[in-house]
N, C-alpha and C positions, 0 to 999 in steps of 0.2 A: 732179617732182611725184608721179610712180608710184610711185616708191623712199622716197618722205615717209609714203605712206600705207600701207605694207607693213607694218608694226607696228601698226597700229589693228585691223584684224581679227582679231589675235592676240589683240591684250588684250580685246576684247569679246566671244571667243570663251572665253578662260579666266576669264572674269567668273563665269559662271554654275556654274563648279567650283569657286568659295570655299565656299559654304555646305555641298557634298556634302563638302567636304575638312575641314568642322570638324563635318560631324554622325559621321563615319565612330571617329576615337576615341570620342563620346560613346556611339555603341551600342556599341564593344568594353566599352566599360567597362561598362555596363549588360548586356553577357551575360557579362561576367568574372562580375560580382555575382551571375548568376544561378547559374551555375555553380558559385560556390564556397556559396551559399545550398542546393542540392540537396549538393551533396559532405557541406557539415554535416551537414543532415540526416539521410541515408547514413551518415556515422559515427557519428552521433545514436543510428540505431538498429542499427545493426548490429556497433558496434565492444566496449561494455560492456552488462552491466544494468544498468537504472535501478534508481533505489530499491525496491534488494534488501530494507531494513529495513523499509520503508514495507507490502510486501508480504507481510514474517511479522508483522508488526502485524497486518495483515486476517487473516491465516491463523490468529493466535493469539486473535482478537478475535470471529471469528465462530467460529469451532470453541469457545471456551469459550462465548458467546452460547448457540447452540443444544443445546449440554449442559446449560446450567441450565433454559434453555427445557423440553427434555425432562426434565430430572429436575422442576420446578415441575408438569408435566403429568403426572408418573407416577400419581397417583390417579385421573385422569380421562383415563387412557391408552383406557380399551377407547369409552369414551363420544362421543372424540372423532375416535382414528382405527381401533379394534377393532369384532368384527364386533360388536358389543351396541351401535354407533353409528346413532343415528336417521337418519345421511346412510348408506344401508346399503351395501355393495357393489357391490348390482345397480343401485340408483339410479347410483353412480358410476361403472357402466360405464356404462352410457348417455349421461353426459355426458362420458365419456372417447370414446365414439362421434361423438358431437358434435365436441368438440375437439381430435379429438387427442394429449390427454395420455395418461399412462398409470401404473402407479403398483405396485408389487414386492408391494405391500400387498394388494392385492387377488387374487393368484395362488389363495389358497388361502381357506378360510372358517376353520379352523382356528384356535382358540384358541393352540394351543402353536407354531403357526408366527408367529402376530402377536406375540406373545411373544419368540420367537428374533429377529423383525424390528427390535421393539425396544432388546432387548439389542444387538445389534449396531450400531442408530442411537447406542446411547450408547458402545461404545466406539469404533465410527468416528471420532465426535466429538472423543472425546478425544485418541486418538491422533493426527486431523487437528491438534490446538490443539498437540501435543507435537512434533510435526512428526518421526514416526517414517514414514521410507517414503514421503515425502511426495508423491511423484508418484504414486503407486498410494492411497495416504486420500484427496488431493484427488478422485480420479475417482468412490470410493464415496461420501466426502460429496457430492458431487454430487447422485450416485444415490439417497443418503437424503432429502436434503433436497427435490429432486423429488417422491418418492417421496410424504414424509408430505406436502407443501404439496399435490399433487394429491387426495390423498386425501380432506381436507375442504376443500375450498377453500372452505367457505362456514362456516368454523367457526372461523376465524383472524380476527386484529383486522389483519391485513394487516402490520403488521411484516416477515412475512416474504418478501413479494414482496422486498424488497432483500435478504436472506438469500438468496432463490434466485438473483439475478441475479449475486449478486458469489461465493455457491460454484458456479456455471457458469464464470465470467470469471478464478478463480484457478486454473481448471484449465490455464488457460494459461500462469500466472506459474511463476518459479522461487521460490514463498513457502518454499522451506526450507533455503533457503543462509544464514539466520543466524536465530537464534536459537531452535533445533530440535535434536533427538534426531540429526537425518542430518549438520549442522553440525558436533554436538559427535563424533561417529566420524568426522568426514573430517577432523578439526582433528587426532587421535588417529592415526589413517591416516598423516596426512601428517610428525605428528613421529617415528613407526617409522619411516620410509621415507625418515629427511633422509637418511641418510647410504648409503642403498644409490643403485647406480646406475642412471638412468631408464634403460626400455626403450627399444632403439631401434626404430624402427618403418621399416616397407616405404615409400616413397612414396605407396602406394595408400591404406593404413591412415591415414599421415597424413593425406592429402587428407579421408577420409571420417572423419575425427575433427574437421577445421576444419571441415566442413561441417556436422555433429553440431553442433558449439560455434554455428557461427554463427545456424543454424535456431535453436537453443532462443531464444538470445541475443534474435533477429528477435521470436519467437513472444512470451517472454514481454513485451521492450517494448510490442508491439502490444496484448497483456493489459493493461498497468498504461493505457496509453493508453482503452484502453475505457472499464476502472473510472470514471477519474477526467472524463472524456467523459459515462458515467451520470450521475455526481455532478451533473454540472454544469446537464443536459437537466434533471433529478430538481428541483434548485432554479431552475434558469429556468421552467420551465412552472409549477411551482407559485406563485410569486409573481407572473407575468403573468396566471394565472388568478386570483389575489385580488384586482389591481385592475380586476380585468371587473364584479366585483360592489359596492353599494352599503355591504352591512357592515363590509368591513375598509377603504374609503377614508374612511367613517364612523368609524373606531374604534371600533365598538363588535364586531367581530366575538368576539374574546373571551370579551365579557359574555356572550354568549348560548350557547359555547363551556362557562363554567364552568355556566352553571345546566342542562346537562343530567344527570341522574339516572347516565346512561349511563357519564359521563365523570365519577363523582364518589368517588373513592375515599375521602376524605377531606371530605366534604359540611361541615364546619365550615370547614375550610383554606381552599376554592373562595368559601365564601361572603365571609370574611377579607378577601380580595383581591378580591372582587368589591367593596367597600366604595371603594375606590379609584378612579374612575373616569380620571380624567387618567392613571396607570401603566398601567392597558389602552388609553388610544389609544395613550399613549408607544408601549408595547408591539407594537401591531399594526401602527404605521406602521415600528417599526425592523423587524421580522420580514419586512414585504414590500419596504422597501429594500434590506436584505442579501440579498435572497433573489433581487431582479430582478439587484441589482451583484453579486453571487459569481462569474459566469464571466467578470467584468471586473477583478478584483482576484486572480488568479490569479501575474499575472505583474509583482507589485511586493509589496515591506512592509505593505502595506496588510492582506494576507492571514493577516496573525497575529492584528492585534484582530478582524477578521471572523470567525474561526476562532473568537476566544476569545468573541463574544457568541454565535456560533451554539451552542458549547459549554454554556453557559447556558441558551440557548430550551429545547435539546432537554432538560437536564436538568429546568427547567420543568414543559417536556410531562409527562416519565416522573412527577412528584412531583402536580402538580396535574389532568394528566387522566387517570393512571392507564395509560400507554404506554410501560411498559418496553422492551419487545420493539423501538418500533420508534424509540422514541428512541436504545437501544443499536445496534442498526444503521445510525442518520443518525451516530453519534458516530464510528463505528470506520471510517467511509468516509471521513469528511472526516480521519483520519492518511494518504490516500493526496497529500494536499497537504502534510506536511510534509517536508523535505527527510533525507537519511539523514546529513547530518552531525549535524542536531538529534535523531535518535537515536544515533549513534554518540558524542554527549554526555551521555547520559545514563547512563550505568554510571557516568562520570567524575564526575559532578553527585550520582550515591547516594554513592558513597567520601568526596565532600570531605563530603556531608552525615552520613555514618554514624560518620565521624572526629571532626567537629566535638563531637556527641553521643556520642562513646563507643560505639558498635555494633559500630565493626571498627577491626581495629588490625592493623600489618604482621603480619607472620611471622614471631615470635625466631629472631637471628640471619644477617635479613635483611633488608639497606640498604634504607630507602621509596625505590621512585623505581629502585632500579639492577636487576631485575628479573635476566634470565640474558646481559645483554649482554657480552659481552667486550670488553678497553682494543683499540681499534681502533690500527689502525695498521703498515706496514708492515712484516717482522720484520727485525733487523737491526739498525734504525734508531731507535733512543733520544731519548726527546725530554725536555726538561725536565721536564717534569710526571710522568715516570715514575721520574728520579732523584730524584728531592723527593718518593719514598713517604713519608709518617708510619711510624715504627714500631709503631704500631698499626692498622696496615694493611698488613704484610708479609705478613700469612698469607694476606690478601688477593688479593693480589698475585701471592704464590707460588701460591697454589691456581687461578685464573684463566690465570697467564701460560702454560701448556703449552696450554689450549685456545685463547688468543689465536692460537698460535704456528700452531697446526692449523690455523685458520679462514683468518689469514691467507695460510700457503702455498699454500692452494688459490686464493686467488683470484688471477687472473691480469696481471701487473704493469702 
C-alpha cells in the first residue's frame, strides 16, 4: 500500500509547476520583443539620417520665407524694428528685463549699425536658403531671426513665432547634405578624390571620427523628431481649443472671421464667400476635424489627402485673411511629414515632365538613360551580349571597354 502511494505526491507536487512552465516562454518572448523593439529604435536613431530632404526643404523654405519677409518690410524697416520705431529701445529693454529675451538690435541706437544689421539679416537669409556653410548660417539665422522677432514682438501678426521655433530646432539638423551650395562641393570633392587613395587613420582618429558621425547622426534625428513633435502639439492644441468654444462647433466661426476689417485684404472676395453659408460650416467643421485627427494619421496613407486639404486651408488663410507669413510657415512645416523618397522623386517627375513639353532634352551624343556607367562585368569573361555589339555601337564599346576593364580589376573577385 506504501509503495502504491509513492507516486501521488509526486504528481501533485509537479501540478502546481505547469502553469510556471508555460508562463516562462511566454515572458522570454515578450522581453525578446522588447528587446529587439529598443534595438530598433537604437538603429532608428543612431545608425542613418532621417529625412535629410525633408530637412533642406525647411531650410530652403524658411530661409527664402523670411528674405521676402524682409525684403516686403524693407520700406517700413526703421518703423518697425529701427531706432525711429514707436516700440523704442528702451521700452524693449525693459521687457527684455522682464523676459529674458534679448535682441543684437538694440546694442547700439545707431542708424548705420541698424542698417549693417539688416543687411546682413538679408544675406544671412539667403545664404541660409542656399545652404552655403550651412552649419555656421543655421546658428546666425537663428541669431537673426531672434533677434528681429524679439525686437517688436508686438509689431508682427505672429507668423513668426513658428519661424523662430523651427530656425532654433534646424540648428540641430543636418539641413545641408542635399540640396545646397556645401552638397553641390562635397558631391565635387568627392568625384576629384575617386581615385586617389583614402587616408588611413590612427585607431584613435578613427574612433573619434565614428563618434563625430554618430553624435551629429543622434543630434540631428533628435531635431527632425522635435520639428515634427511641434507640428503636431501646434495642430492638436489648436483644434481642441476650437471645440471648447461655441463658434466653430456652430460653424459659423468663419463668418465672423471674414467680416473683420482687420483680416480683409480683399473686402469684396471675403464678402463673396461670405455669401455661402453651408461652405463655411463645411469649412469649419473639416478645419477642426483634421486638425484634432493630424497626430493620428501620421503613421498611415491617410496622411497625404490630410496634407493635401491642409495645403488648401492654409492657402485659404494667406488669400482670404490676408496671412502670408504665417500660412507660408504652416505650409513649409508640414513637408517635414513627407517622406525623402517623394522627394528624391521629384527631379525624376520635372525630367519626364520637362521632356514631355519640350524643355530639356539629353545631351547630343549622349545615350538617355546610360549616363557614365560602364558594361559591368568581370574582365576576361565575354558574354553574349557583348559579342552581339551592333556596329553602330563599336565605338561605343571601344571607347568604354578600357574603363570597364579598370573598374573591373580593381574590384575584388
Amino acid at each position: 500500500m506504501g509503495s502504491e502511494q509513492i507516486p501521488q505526491p509526486s504528481s501533485t507536487a509537479a501540478a502546481p509547476h505547469r502553469p510556471a512552465a508555460q508562463e516562462t516562454p511566454a515572458a522570454g518572448t515578450a522581453h525578446r520583443w522588447l528587446l529587439d523593439r529598443i534595438d530598433a529604435l537604437w538603429a532608428l536613431l543612431t545608425d542613418r539620417p532621417v529625412s535629410l530632404y525633408a530637412a533642406s526643404v525647411l531650410r530652403i523654405g524658411y530661409g527664402l520665407l523670411y528674405l521676402v519677409f524682409l525684403l516686403r518690410e524693407f520700406p517700413h524697416r526703421d518703423e518697425i524694428w529701427g531706432p525711429g520705431s514707436p516700440w523704442t529701445p528702451a521700452l524693449a529693454q525693459q521687457l527684455f528685463d522682464q523676459t529674458g529675451w534679448n535682441s543684437i538690435l538694440i546694442l547700439s541706437d545707431s542708424r548705420a549699425y541698424f542698417e549693417l544689421c539688416y543687411v546682413t539679416a538679408l544675406v544671412t537669409s539667403a545664404l541660409f536658403m542656399l545652404g552655403w556653410r550651412t552649419r555656421a548660417m543655421s546658428v546666425l539665422f537663428a541669431v537673426v531671426v531672434t533677434s528681429f522677432h524679439a525686437r517688436s514682438i508686438f509689431m508682427t501678426d505672429g507668423g513668426d513665432n513658428l519661424i523662430l521655433l523651427m530656425a532654433l530646432y534646424l540648428v540641430l539638423t543636418a539641413c545641408g547634405r542635399r540640396w545646397s551650395l556645401d552638397a553641390r562641393r562635397n558631391r565635387l570633392k568627392t568625384a576629384r578624390a575617386c581615385d586617389a587613395p583614402e587616408p588611413v587613420r590612427s585607431f584613435s582618429a578613427q574612433q573619434l571620427h565614428d563618434a563625430r558621425t554618430t553624435l551629429t547622426t543622434v543630434v540631428h534625428n533628435c531635431g527632425i523628431l522635435v520639428i515634427a513633435a511641434q507640428v503636431c502639439f501646434l495642430y492638436g492644441s489648436a483644434g481642441l481649443y476650437k471645440i471648447q468654444g461655441p463658434t466653430w462647433g456652430g460653424g459659423t466661426a468663419l463668418h465672423y472671421a471674414l467680416n473683420l476689417e482687420l483680416f480683409q485684404p480683399w473686402p469684396a472676395l471675403s464678402h463673396l464667400v461670405d455669401e455661402y453659408p453651408m461652405v463655411i460650416a463645411i469649412a469649419s467643421y473639416v478645419t477642426v476635424l483634421l486638425q484634432v485627427a493630424f497626430p493620428f494619421v501620421l503613421f498611415g496613407r491617410l496622411k497625404y489627402p490630410v496634407l493635401t486639404v491642409l495645403l488648401g486651408m492654409h492657402i485659404g488663410i494667406a488669400v482670404l485673411l490676408g496671412l502670408p507669413l504665417f500660412s507660408g510657415a504652416m505650409i513649409i512645416a508640414d513637408a517635414v511629414f513627407l517622406p525623402d523618397r517623394f522627394y528624391a522623386f521629384l527631379p525624376h517627375l520635372w525630367r519626364r515632365a520637362a521632356r514631355r513639353t519640350g524643355m530639356w532634352r539629353p545631351a547630343p551624343g549622349r545615350a538617355a538613360g546610360s549616363a557614365s556607367v560602364p558594361p559591368q562585368g568581370r574582365p576576361g569573361r565575354s558574354s553574349s551580349k557583348h559579342r552581339a555589339t551592333p556596329a553602330g555601337q563599336q565605338g561605343t564599346a571601344l571607347a568604354t571597354g578600357p574603363a570597364s576593364s579598370v573598374s573591373g580589376a580593381r574590384k575584388p573577385d
